[in-house]
N, C-alpha and C positions, 0 to 999 in steps of 0.2 A: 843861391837859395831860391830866388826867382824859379828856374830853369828847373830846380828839383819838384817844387811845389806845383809847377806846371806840367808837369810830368806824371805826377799822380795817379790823374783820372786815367790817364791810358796803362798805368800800373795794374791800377786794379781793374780794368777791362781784363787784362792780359790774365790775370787769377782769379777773375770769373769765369774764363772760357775754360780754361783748364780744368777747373772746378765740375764746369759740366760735364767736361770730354773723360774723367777722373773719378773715379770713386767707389765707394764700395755699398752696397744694400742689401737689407735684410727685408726678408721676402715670404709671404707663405702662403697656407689655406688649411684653413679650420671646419670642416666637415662634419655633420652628424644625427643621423637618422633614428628614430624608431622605428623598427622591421616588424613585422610581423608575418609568420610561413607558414601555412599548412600543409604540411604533405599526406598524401593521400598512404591510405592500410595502416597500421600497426602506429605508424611514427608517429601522428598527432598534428597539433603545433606546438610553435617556439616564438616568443616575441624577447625581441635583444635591442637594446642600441649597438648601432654600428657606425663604425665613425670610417669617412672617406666614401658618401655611395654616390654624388655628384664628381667630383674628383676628387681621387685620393687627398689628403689631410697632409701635408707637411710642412716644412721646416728648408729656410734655403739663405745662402750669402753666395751673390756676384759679385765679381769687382773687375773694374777695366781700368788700364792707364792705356791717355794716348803718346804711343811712342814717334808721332811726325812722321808725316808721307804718307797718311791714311792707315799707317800701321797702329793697330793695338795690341796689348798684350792682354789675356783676360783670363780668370779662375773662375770654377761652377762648384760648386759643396753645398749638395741636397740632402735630406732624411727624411724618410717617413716617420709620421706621427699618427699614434693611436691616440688619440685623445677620448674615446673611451674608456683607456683604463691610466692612462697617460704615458705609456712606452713609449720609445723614443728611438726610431730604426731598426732594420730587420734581420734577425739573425739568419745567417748566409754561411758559406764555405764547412768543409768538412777538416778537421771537425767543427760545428756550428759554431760562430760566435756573432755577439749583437754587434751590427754595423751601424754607427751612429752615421756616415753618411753614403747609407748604404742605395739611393738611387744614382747620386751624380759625385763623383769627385775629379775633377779637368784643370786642367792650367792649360795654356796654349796662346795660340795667335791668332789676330784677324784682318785681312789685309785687301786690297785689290785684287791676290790670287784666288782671295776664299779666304777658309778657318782651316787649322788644324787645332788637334785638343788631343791631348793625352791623358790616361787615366782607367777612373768605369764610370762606364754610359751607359747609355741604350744602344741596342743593334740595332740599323738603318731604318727597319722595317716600321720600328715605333715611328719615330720624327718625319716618314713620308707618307705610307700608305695610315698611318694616326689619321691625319686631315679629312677620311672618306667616313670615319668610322661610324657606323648608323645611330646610336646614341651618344656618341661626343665625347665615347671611351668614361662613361658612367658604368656605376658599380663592376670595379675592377675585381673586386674578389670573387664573381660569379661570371663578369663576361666571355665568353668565347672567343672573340677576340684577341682579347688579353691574354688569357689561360693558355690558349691553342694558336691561334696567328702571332701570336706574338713572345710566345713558348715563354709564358712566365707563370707554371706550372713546375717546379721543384722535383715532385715527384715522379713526373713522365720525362722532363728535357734536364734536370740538373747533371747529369755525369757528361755532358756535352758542352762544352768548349771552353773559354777560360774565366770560368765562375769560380773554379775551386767549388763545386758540387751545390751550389748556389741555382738561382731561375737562370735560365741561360738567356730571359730576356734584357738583362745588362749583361756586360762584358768585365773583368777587371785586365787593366794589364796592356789595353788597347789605344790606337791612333787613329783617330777619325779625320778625316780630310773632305770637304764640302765646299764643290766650285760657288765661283758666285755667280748670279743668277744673270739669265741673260732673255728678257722679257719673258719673263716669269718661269722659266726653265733651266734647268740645275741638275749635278748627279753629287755622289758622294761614295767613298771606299772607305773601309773598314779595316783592322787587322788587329787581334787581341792574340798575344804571344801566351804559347802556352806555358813559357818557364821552366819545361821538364828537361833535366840532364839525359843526355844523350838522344834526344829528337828533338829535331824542332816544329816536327808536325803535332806531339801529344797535345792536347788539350787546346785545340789553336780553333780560332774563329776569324773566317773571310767574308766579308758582305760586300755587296754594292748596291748602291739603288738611283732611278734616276725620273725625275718628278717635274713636274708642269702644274703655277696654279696662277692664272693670271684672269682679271674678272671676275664671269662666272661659273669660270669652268674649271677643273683641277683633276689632275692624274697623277697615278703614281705607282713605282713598281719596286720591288725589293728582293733580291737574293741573300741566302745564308747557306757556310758552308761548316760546321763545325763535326769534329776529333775528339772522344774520347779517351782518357788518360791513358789506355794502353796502346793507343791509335790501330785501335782493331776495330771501329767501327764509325760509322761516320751521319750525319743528320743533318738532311739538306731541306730546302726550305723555300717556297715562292710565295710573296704575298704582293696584291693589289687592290686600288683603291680609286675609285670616281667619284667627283660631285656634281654637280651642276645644280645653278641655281636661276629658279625662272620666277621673274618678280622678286618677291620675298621668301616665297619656297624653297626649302634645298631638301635637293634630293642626292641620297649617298647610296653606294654600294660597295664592299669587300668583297675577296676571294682568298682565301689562299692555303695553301698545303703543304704539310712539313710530312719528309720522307726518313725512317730508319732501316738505313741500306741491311743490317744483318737479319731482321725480320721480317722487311716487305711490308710494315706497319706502317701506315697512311694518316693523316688525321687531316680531313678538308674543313675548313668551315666559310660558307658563305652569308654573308648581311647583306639587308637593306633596312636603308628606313628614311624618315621624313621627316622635316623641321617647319614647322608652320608660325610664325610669330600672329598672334592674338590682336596684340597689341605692343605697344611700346615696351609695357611691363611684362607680358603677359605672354609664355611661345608655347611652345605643344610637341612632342616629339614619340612617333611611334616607329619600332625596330622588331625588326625578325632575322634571328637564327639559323640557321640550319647547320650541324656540326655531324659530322659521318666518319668512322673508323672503319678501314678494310682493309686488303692485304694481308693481316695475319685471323685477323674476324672481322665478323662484322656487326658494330652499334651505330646508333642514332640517335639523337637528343635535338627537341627543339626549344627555344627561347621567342616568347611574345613580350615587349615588352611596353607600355607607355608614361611618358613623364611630361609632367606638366612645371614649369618651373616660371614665378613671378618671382621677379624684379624690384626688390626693398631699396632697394638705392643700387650705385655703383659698384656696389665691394659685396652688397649681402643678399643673397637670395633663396626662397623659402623653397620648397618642393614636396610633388605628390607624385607617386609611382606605381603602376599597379601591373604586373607578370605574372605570367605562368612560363613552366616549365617542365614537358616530357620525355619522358626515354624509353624505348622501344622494348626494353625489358628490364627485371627490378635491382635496383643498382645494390651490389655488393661488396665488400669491403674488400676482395680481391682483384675488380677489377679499374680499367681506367674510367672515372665518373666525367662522362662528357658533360652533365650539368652540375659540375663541381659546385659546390657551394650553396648550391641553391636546391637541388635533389637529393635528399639525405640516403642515405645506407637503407636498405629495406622498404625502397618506395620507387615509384615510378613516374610519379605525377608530382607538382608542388604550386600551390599560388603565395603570391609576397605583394602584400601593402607595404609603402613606404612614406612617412611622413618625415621633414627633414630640413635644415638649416645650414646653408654654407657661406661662411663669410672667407674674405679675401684682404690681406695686409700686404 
């Protein structure tokens, strides 16, 4: 009895490490602004709450167990949340239906070779050149970025790779492999299986990308190769990313451009922009645009954007935002709107105040 009771304490050492190394968490962010747009002729304005304009608004559970020898097994199940009107994940795939964990759904491994993860993700492009992004991948429903570099645009990129007619900016169906880092430098490969009987090329998506961020410096580079369902056409994709930060500054820049081989339609978009900290609480963030379609025509849209965002504690933060937004000519309901979201149908110009509150659990 001696021997048991003295034993104890090193019992329960042994099932609190595990405890740590072990478990599962719920995870989110609660996002939500008052917008306000004017656009310029006929349209007017429009004031909305809009929920997700610092970043998107969701809903997430992780969990790891450690399987011994540095090996872990781990699962990822994310959703977008509107908490606006209060929905709950994004209707995706043809025919549409609501994906309650329609950003992330992965199980996989993680070990001394790296990760792999199976499931839908994001294509490479998000998770590496993401890092450079000139406002910090804020207001995703209007960014260029997002829309266009990052082909999470439905309308223009969904019949392209294995979304099942979805944004082709996640994958379903796909195996992500991410070396590990080796003073601060790393690559990652892709493959989202199309599922269609009799090819195995239909609806398939190939990425790579290979990325450096150590300090104050950070690079990054991204391919995409994807197939549509009848694999009669094909949508390729280069994007990248720099930072660098001197002092407290960081200064960011994007590039990049997605090709549709059967039309010669181009869509480039490059960013910069600047992060200035104030103060502790207190940072400053100005970004520009530049988004350009050619090859089959040619448009042009720019994005000015600035955010100001103070620091309410650790989890909560308040914010002001104040963009415009123009397009070379008046955006109509049949074409592609390179300032989606932000430049209505029958207008050319738009400015957007944002006043807004994001907490973090």
């Amino acid at each position: 009895m001696k021997k048991i009771i003295a034993s104890l304490p090193v019992l329960y050492a042994c099932i609190a490490t595990a405890a740590a190394q072990s478990g599962v968490t719920l995870y989110g962010i609660v996002d939500a602004g008052v917008t306000h747009v004017d656009s310029a002729g006929p349209v007017g304005g429009r004031s909305t709450i809009e929920a997700g304009q610092m970043q998107v608004s969701r809903f997430g559970i992780k969990g790891v167990e450690d399987l011994g020898n540095g090996l872990k097994a781990r699962f990822g199940l994310e959703g977008t949340l509107f908490n606006d009107t209060g929905v709950a994940g994004v209707a995706t795939g043809t025919p549409s239906a609501n994906s309650l964990f329609d950003r992330e759904a992965t199980v996989g491994l993680a070990g001394p070779f790296g990760s792999i993860d199976m499931g839908r993700q994001n294509i490479l492009g998000v998770q590496s050149v993401g890092l450079a992004d000139p406002m910090g991948l804020a207001f995703a429903a209007t960014s260029p970025n997002v829309l266009f570099a990052a082909m999470n645009h439905a309308g223009v990129y969904g019949p392209y790779g294995a979304n099942n007619g979805g944004t082709a900016l996640r994958q379903n169906n796909s195996v992500r492999y991410v070396s590990p880092l080796f003073r601060g430098a790393g690559f990652a490969l892709m493959h989202g299986f199309g599922e269609q009987a009799g090819d195995a090329e239909k609806s398939t998506y190939q990425g790579a990308s290979a990325f450096f961020n150590r300090g104050s410096f950070g690079i990054a580079g991204a391919y995409a190769r994807m197939k549509n369902a009848a694999n009669t056409d094909v949508l390729t994709s280069h994007a990248y990313g720099i930072k660098y930060t001197a002092g407290t500054v960081a200064l960011k820049s994007t590039w990049a451009q997605n090709t549709l081989a059967s039309t010669g339609r181009k869509i480039r978009v490059f960013g910069v922009g600047v992060d200035v900290p104030v103060s502790p609480a207190l940072s400053l963030n100005g970004a520009f645009y530049d988004t350009r379609r050619s090859g089959d025509l040619r448009d042009r849209s720019r994005q000015y954007v600035f955010i100001a965002r103070h620091a309410l504690s650790k989890r909560s933060t308040a914010y002001l935002s104040l963009a415009r937004a123009t397009t070379d000519t008046v955006v109509t309901a049949t074409q592609i709107n390179l300032a989606q979201g932000f430049v209505a149908i029958g207008s050319d110009a738009a400015n957007r105040v944002t006043v807004g509150l994001m907490h973090l659990y």
